[in-house]
N, C-alpha and C positions, 0 to 999 in steps of 0.2 A: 182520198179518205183521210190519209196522216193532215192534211193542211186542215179538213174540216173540223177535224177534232180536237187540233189546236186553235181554230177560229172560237168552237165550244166552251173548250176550257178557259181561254180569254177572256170571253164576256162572261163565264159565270165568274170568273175570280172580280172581275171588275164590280160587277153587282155587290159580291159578298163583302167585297171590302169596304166598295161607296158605303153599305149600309150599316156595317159595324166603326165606321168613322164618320155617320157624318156628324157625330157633337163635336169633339175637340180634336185638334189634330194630330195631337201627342210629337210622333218623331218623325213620322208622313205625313206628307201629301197624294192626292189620288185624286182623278182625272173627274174635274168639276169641282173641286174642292176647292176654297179660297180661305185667305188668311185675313183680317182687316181690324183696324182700330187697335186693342191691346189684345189681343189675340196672337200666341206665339206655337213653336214647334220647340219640343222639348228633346234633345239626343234621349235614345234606351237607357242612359246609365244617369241622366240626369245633371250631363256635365257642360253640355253646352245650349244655350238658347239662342234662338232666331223670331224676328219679329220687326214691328217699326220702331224706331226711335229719333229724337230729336237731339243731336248734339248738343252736351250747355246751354246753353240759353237761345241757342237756334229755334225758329220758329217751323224751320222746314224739316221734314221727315226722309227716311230712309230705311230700304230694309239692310238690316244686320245681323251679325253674329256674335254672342260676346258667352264669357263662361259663367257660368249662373253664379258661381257662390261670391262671384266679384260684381257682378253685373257691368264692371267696366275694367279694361277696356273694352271697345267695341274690337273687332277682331280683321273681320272682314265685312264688305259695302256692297250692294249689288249696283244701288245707281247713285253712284260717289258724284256721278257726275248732273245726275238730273233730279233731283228732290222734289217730292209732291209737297203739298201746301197745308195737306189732311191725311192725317191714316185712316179715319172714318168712312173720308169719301174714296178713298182706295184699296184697293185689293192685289194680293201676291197671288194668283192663279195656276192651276196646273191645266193649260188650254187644252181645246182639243185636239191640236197637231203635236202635240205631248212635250209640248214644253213649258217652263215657268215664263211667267209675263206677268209683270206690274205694271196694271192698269188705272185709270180711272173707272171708278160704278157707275157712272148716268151717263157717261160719254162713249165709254170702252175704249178711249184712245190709249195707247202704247204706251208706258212710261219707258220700259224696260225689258230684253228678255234674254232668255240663255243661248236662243238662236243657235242651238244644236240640230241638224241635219240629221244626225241618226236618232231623234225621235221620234222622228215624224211618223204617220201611220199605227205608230206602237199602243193598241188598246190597252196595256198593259203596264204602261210606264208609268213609275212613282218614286215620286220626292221623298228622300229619307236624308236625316240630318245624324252625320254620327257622333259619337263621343271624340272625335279626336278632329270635330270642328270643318268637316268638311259635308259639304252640303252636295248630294250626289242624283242626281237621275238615271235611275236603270230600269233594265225590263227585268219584272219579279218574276218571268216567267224563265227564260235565261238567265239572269244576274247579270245580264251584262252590262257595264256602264257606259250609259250613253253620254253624259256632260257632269262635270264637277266643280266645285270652287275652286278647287287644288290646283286648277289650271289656270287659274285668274286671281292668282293674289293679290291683295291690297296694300298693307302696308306691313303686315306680321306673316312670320315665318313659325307655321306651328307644329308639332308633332307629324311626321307622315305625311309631309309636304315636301313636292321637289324645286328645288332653286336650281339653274343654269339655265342648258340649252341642247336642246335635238335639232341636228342639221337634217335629219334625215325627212323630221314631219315640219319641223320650220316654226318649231315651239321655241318661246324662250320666254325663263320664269325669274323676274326680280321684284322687287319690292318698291313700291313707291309711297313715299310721306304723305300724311293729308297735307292741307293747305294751312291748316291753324285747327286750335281744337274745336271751333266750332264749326269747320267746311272740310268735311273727308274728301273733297274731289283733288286730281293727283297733285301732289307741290312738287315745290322743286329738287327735291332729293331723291336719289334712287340707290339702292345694292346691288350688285350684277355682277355677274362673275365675267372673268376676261374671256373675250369672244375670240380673242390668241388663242387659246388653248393650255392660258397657265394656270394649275392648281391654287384661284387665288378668286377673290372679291376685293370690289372696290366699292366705294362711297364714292360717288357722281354727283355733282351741280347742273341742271340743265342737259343732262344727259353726255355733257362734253368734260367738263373738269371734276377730275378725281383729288380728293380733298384726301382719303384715309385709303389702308388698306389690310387687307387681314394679314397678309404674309401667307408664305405658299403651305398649300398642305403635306403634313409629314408623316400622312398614314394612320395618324391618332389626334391630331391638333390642326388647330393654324398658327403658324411662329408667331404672329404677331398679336394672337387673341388667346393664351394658354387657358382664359377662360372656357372657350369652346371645346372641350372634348372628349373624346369617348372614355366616359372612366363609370363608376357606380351611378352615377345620375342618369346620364343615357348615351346611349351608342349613334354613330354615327354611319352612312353609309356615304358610297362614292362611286361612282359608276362613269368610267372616264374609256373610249375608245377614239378616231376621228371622225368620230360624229355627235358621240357623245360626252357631255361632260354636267355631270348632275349631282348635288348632295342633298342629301335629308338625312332626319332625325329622330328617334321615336327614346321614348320618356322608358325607363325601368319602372318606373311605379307607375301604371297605368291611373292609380286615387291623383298622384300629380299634377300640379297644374303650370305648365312653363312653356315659356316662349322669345321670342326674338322679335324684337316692333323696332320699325323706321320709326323715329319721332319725328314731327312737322320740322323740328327744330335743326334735322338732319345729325343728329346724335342715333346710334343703333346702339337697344340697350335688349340685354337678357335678364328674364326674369321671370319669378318661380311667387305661388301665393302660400302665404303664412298662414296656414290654417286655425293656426293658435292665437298671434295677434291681427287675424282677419286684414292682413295688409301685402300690397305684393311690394315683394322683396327687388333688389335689384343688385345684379350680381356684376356686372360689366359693363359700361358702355364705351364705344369709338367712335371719334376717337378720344381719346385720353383726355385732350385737355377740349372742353365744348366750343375754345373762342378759334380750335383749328377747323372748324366747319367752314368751306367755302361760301361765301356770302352770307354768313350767321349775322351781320348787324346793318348787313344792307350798306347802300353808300352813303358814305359822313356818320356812319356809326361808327365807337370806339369799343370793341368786345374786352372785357377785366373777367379773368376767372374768379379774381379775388372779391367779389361782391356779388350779394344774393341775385342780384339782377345783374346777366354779366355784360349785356347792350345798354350803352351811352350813345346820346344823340351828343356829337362834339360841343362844344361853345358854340351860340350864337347859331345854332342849328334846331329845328324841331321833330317829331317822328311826322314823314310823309302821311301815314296815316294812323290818329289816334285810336282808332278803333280795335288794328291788328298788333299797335304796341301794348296796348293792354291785356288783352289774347294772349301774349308771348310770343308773338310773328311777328320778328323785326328785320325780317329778308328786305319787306318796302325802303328800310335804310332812313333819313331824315332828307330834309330841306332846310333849306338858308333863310332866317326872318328876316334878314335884310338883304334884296338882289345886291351883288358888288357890281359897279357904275365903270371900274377900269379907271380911276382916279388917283388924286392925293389923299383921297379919304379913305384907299385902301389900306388894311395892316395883315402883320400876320400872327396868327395864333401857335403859341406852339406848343407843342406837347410832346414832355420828354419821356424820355425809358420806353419809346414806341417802335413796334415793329412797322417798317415800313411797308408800303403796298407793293405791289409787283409792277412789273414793266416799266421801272421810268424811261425819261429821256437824258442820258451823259451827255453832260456837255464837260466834255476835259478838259479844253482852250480853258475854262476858266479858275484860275486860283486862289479863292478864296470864299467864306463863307459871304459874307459883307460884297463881295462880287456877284455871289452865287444871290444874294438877298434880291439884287439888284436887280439883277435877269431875269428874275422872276417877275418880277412888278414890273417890268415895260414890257414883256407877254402877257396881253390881255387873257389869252387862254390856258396861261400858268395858274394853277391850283395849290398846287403847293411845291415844297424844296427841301434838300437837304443836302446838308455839305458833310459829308465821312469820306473825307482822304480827296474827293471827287464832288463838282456840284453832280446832283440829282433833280430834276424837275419833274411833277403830273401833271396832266393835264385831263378832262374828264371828271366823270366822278371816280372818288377813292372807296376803294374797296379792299376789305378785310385789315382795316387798322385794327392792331391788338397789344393791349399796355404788356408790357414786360414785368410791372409789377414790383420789380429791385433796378436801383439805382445804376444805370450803366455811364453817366456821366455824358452830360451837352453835347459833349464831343460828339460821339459815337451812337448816343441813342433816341434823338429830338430830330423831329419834322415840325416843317412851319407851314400851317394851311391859312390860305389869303381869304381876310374876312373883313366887313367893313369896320371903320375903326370903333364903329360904336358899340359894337358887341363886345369890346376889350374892356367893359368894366369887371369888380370886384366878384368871383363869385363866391360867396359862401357856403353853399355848397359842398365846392370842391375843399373847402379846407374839413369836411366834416367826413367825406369819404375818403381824404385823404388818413384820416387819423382811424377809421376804421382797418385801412387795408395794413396801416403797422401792429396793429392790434391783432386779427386774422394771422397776419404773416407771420409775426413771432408766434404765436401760437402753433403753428405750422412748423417753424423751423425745429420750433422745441417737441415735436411730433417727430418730425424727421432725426434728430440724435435718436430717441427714445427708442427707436426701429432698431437702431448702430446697435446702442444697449443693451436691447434685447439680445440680437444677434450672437454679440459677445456672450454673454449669461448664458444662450442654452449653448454654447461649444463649450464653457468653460464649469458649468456649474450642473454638467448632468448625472442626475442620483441624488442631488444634493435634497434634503428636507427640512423641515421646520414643524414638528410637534409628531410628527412622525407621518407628516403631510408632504409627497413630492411640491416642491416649487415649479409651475410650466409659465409658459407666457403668460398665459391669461392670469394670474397673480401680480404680474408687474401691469399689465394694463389696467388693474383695479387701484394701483400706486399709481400710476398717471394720473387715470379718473380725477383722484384727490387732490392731488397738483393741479390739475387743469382749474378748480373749484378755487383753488388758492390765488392763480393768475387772474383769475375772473374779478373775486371780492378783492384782491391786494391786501389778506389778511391770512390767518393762520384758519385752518375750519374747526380747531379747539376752540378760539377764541368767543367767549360769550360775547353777544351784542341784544342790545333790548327789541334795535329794527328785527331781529330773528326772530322774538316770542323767546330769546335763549335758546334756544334750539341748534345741534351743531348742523352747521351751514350747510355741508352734502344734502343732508333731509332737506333743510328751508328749501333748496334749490329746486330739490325735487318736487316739492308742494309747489311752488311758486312755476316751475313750469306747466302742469297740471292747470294753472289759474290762467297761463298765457302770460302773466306780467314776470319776465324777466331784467330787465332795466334795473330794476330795486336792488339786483345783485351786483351790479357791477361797480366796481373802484370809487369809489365818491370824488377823487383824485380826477379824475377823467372827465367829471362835469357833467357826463350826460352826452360827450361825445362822442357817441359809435353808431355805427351800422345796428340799431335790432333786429334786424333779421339773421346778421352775423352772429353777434349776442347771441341771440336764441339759440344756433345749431351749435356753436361750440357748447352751451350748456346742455343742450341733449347727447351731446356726444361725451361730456364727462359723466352723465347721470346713466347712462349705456355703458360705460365702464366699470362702475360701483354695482353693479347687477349683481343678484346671490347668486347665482349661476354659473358658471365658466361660461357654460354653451350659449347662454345670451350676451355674454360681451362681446366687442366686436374685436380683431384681431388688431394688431399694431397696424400692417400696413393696410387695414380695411380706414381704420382712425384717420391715417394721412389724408387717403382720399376723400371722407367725409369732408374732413377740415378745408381740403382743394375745391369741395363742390361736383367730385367727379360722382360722389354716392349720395344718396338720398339720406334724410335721418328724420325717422318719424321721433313722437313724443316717448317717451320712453315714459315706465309705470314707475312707481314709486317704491324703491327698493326694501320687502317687508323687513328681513331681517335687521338692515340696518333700525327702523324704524321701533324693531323688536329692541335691539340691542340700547336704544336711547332712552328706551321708557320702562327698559331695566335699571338702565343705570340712573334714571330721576328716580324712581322706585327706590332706591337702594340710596339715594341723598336723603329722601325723604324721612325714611325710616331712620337715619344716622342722627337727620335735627330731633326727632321725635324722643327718642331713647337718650339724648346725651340732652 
């Protein structure tokens, strides 16, 4: 009698609710229900959406998850790996053996499905997407859950999601990179925690080489990430026995929106949305410097933090494939435009202040470089050499070249890659991105005192005031700001100039970033040779400084890391007051010519 009248209640619930959803599908799914073309599921609070989508400029679809007031990123993929050709002609289904399945409409073949075992039979089971981005199947009659996204994460680690591993069920949850931004199927990066047993994550290549790592946990943090952890923004949990060892996270402000994403590019970054300037922020990424990413520029690429692009195909090299260096996947690495024949016509290229690859082959019998030159060129299968203290020889492709950036001198900090000799001509090029990375660099170094400075001022100058105003940091980084704006034009920002419209230079700058054209600001002394992309972000980074705000400027050591490329920097608005404060003070000339 009890089983009958739960078979009753089943199908009336089922009835009631097919027929109160069948227009839109709001934050469920229910059994016969299907999703197609731009037709999405909406979380209860309005926070996250699910639906198809087409990556960039990809012509294939997928279904995904992303948070509505961004609408990207995407979050999580269901079939990362098998993409339909149409969302029209496809449908997300809640089948009859009660699980989801992405099908095709006229064929009903399989694209995808949750292939949950505890659905099956269940008249009762429904798809609900909740606000914290997990997409769940349970029976509404029980609650109980039968399958989740939570269990199959993609490439973000989001609120109330568990990362590690259960020996007991034979679960294990990490994160994997898409492939590039327009192909979320898995790339080559992964997060995972140590399958030892130690309170720790790593960043993986190929599932075998660790490139970064968080440092262990101390209860509140990871040593090596003080970004992560449990303070006013959100708490952390950790559930570790020898079977167990699992973290997750949950947001204090539930309004919030933050998260952790694998980038393709195998960078993990944290990151929270600005709901004021509609942009997501970004608070951290690992590791520190992007060119430490195992295989970040592929082989015969050269990774430079110091430039907006930080993969170079070497001299005399091309990107293997133009389509994914475009993208920003430069894993593919370059190829040689000219095969080397193993000849006279062979030379070598060489490039100093470079960190060298891993694994050579010592040859110690030899003492000298011009020895070492030698040896290499009568091994046809020598790639390249270096002589510091010892020859060194490659062979193979080279992987993970990375410029050093500052001058360590011939001696000590040059390898020489075998290229035919024809590719040794003149590039000009390199002399123009050479004059960028001193440009960036001193900027940077004059960043890095400015930190020392600070440091010093608040030990030494606390209480101190000025108009009966405390002095804090963020006062001295609105003094930088100006300096920065100085180092930029190579003039005073008093100074009138006609190219301004007269206008003091902070403002001009600020207008002129707003227009996109920066160039016009810089040193006239200089020619015209720099990096604009460089250009560009040190000026938003001085114009982010000069903010009327405190709370919108960015911190000393936030400033370093922009200037390194480790932070993002959007456009920054044009600062009213200052703006106030100039068209007082014309106001106030004016009136002086007018009366006298």
């Amino acid at each position: 009698m009890a089983q009958l009248l739960a078979l009753c209640l089943s199908e009336f619930f089922l009835l009631f609710t097919f027929s109160a959803h069948a227009g839109a599908a709001d934050d469920s799914l229910f059994r016969g229900q299907s999703l197609s073309g731009g037709q999405t599921m909406v979380s209860g609070g309005g926070k996250v959406e699910l639906g198809f989508f087409a990556p960039g400029n990809s012509s294939k679809y997928y279904i995904g998850i992303w948070y509505k007031v961004s609408k990207q990123p995407v979050v999580w993929v269901a079939n990362r790996e098998k993409p339909v050709a149409s969302a029209s002609s496809s449908e997300l289904t809640l089948a009859e053996d009660g699980n989801l399945v992405l099908r095709l409409k006229v064929s009903k073949n399989q694209i995808w499905s949750s292939n949950s075992s505890s659905s099956l039979a269940s008249n009762s089971t429904v798809a609900v997407l909740l606000d914290d981005g997990n997409l769940v199947l349970k029976d509404n009659v029980t609650s109980d859950t039968l399958w989740q996204s939570f269990d199959h994460p993609t490439n973000a680690w989001l609120p109330g999601a568990k990362l590690g591993y259960n020996k007991l069920t034979g679960q294990d949850w990490f994160l994997t990179s898409w492939r590039n931004p327009e192909d979320p199927s898995p790339g080559m990066f992964t997060m995972e925690f140590d399958p030892n047993g130690s309170d720790q994550f790593y960043l993986v290549r190929d599932r075998r080489h660790r490139y970064a790592t968080s440092g262990l946990w101390t209860g509140d943090t990871f040593a090596g990430i003080p970004e992560i952890k449990s303070n006013h923004f959100f708490d952390i949990s950790h559930v570790y026995n020898a079977n167990v060892n699992e973290f997750s996270f949950r947001v204090r402000d539930r309004a919030a929106t933050h998260y952790i994403m694998l980038d393709f590019t195998g960078e993990l970054r944290r990151q929270r949305w600005d709901n004021d300037d509609k942009v997501m922020l970004q608070f951290f990424s690992l590791p520190r410097d992007p060119c430490d990413v195992d295989g970040r520029c592929g082989p015969f690429g050269s990774c430079n933090n110091f430039t907006s692009a930080p993969c170079q195909c070497l001299q005399g090299f091309n990107p293997r494939s133009s389509n994914e260096w475009a993208l920003g996947d430069h894993t593919g690495g370059c190829v040689r435009r000219t095969a080397l024949r193993c000849g006279e016509r062979d030379r070598f290229l060489e490039l100093p202040n470079t960190q060298p690859p891993a694994n050579p082959v010592r040859m110690s019998t030899i003492g000298g470089r011009e020895e070492c030159r030698t040896a290499c060129l009568r091994n046809c299968s020598c790639i390249a050499y270096a002589y510091h203290s010892e020859c060194s020889i490659w062979q193979g492709d080279l992987l993970n070249l990375k410029s050093l950036g500052s001058s360590n001198g011939a001696e000590s900090g040059a390898i020489y890659v075998r290229v035919d000799a024809s590719e040794l001509a003149v590039n000009d090029h390199k002399n123009r991105k050479k004059t960028a990375t001193i440009f960036v660099g001193a900027v940077s170094g004059v960043a890095a005192i400015a930190v020392v400075v600070l440091l010093l001022a608040s030990r030494y100058c606390k209480g101190a005031t000025v108009g009966g105003s405390a002095i804090t940091p963020k006062a001295d980084v609105y003094s930088f700001g100006l300096m920065l704006h100085e180092i930029v034009s190579g003039r005073r920002n008093r100074e009138t100039r006609e190219e301004c419209n007269r206008l003091y230079f902070p403002l001009w700058a600020a207008i002129k970033l707003q227009e996109g054209d920066t160039l016009c600001l810089l040193d006239p002394r200089l020619k015209g040779k720099v990096d604009e992309e460089e250009l560009s972000r040190v000026c938003r980074i001085a114009c982010w400084c000069i903010q009327d705000l405190e709370c919108s400027r960015p911190s000393m050591g936030e400033v370093v890391q922009q200037l390194e490329g480790v932070l993002d920097v959007s456009i920054p608005p044009i600062p009213a007051l200052l703006k106030k404060l100039v068209d007082d003070e014309s106001a106030a000339n004016n009136y002086y010519t007018t009366t006298t």
